[in-house]
C-alpha positions in Angstrom: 0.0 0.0 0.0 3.0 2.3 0.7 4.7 1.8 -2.4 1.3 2.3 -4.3 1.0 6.3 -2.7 4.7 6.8 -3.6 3.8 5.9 -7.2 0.5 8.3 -6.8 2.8 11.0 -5.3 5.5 10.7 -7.8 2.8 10.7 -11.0 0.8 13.7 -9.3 4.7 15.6 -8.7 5.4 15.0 -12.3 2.0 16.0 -13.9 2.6 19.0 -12.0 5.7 20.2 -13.2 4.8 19.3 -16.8 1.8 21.6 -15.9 3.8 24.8 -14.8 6.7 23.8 -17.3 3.8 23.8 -20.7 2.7 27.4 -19.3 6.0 28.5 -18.7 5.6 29.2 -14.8 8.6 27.4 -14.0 12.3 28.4 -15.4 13.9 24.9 -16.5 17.2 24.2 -14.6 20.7 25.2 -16.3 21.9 28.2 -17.9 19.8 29.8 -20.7 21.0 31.7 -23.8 21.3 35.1 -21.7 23.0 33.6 -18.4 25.6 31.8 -21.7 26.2 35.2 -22.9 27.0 36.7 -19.4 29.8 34.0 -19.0 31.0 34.7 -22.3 31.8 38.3 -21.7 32.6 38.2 -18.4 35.5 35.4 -19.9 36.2 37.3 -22.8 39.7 38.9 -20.8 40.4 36.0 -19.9 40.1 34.6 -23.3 42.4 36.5 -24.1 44.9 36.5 -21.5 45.1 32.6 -22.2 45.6 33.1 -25.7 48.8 35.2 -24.9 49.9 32.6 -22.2 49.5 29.4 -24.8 52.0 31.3 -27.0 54.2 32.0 -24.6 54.1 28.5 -23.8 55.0 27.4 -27.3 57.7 30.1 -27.7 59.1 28.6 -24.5 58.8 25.4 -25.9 60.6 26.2 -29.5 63.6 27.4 -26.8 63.9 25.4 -24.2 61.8 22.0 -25.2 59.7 20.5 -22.9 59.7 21.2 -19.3 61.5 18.2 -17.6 59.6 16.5 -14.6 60.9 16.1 -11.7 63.5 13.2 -11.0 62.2 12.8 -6.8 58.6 11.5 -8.7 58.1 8.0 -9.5 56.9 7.4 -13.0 54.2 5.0 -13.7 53.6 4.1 -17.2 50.3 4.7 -18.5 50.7 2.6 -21.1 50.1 5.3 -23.7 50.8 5.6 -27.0 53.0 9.0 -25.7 55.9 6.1 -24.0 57.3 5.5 -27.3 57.2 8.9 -28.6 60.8 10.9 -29.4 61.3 13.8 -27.7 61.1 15.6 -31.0 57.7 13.8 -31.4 56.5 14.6 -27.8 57.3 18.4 -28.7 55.7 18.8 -31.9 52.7 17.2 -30.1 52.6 19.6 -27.4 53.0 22.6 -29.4 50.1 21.0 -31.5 48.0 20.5 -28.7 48.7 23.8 -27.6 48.0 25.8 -31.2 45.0 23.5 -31.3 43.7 25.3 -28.2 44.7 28.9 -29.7 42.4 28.5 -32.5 39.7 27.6 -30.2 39.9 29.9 -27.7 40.6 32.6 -31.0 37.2 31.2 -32.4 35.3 32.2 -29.0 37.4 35.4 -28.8 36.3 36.5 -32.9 32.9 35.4 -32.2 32.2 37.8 -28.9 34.0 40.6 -31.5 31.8 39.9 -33.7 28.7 40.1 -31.6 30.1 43.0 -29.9 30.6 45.2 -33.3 26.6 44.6 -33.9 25.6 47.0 -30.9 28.8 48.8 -31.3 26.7 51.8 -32.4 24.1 51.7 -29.9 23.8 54.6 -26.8 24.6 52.4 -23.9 27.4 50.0 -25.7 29.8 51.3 -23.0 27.9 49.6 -20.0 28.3 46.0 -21.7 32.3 47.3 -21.4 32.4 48.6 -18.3 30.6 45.7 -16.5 31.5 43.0 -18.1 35.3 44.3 -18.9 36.5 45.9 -16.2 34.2 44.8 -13.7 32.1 48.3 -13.0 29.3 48.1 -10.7 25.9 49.6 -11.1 25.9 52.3 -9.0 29.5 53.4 -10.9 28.0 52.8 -14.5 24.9 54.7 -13.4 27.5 57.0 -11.9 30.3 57.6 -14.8 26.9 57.8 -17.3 25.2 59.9 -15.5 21.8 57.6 -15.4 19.4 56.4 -13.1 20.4 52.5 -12.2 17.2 51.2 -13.4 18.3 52.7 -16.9 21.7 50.9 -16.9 20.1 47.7 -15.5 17.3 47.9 -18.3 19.4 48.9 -20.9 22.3 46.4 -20.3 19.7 43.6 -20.0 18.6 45.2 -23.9 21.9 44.9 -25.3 22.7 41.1 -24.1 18.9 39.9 -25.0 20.7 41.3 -28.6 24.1 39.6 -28.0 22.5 36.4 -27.3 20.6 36.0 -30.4 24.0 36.8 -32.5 25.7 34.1 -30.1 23.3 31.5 -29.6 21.1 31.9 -32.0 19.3 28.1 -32.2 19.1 28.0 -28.4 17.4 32.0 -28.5 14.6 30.3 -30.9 14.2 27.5 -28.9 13.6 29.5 -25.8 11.2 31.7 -27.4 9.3 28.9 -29.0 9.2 26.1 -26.2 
């Protein structure tokens, strides 16, 4: 009999949230296109910042080789395909690996750019930079801008509802259609 008003609990629970869920009372859990585009910019810098350290990496790399590990450690094989490797071979694969990541990072870099130049033009552009580039706060965008918080707050929220179709466009129609 327990088990029986679990199963009537658990079906009444889930017809439920269907319920609020189909009339769009109840935000589904994760991130949605506008939180994605708020990480994005706020990792934009260090985007970049990683992009200047990878190169660094492989300029160190062309000089000096590979960093040695430490002799104290004991080494276990993994049984890797990387045991057999040259030390020219394990080289050119980490400054693969490492210009593999580059053009990566680069692709999420160009794409923010290119989002970014779309609203270049628009009144309040310099609140997406100041908040999300060098970490203003409200009351010093309202501040520096000489506007009343709610207009920042309103405006800002404007501008990455615009960002977020240019970079997630699929997942922007899908929220406004589901």
């Amino acid at each position: 009999m327990e088990e029986c008003t679990e199963l009537v609990q658990e079906n009444v629970i889930s017809t439920l949230l269907n319920g609020l869920k189909k009339h769009k009372l109840l935000k589904p859990q994760g991130t949605n296109a506008f939180q994605k585009t708020e990480k994005l910019l706020y990792s934009y810098n260090d985007f970049k910042a990683v992009i200047e350290d990878k190169r660094k990496q492989i300029e160190e790399i062309k000089l000096q080789g590979l960093p040695q590990r430490s002799k104290c450690l004991i080494s276990i094989s993994s049984g890797s395909r990387f045991g057999s490797m040259t030390e020219f071979d394990k080289t050119e694969t980490a400054i693969m690996n490492l210009e593999e990541s580059i053009v990566k990072m680069n692709h999420y870099v160009e794409l923010i750019e290119a989002a970014l130049e779309r609203i270049r033009d628009d009144e309040y552009y310099d609140v997406i930079i100041m908040k999300y580039f060098e970490g203003a706060t409200l009351d010093d965008m309202a501040f520096e801008l000489e506007r009343d918080p709610s207009t920042i707050t309103r405006n800002k929220n404007r501008l990455i509802n615009s960002l977020k179709v240019y970079l997630f466009p699929d997942e922007s129609m899908s929220e406004i259609f589901d």
